[in-house]
C-alpha positions, 0 to 999 in steps of 0.5 A: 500500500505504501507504494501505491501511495508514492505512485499516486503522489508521483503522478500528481506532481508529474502530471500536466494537467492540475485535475482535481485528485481522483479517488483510487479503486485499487487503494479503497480496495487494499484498505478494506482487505487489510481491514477484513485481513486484521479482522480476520487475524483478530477471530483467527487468534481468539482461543474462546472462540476458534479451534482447528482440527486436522482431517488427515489420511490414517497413513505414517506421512500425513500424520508425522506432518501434522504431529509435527506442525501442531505444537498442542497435538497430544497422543491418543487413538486418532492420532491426527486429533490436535487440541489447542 
């Protein structure tokens, strides 16, 4: 976004004509994204609110992923059953 900014400010002092600043469809757009993205991040982050479960194929490769990317994974008899 913060390149965007610059192009926009570089065009208008590089710009001929003196038009009236125009409002930028791509700018609007990043702000509402980076808006829904920290929203997002917020819920995502909630422990009271979000839990993840890993669905997996009963097979040693899969598993070993998950046990591995899952810091809260905990043995049990569904070995891909991941609780945080």
């Amino acid at each position: 976004m913060k390149s965007r900014e610059e192009a926009q400010g570089l065009r208008q002092i590089l710009s001929y004509s003196k038009k009236k600043e125009e409002k930028d469809p791509l700018m609007d757009y990043l702000l509402s994204f980076q808006q829904r993205m920290a929203q997002a991040k917020v819920l995502l982050t909630d422990k009271e609110k979000t839990a993840f479960f890993f669905v997996t194929l009963p097979e040693a490769l899969p598993i070993a992923v998950i046990t591995r990317l899952s810091p809260g994974s905990r043995s049990s008899a569904s070995p891909s059953a991941a609780s945080w």
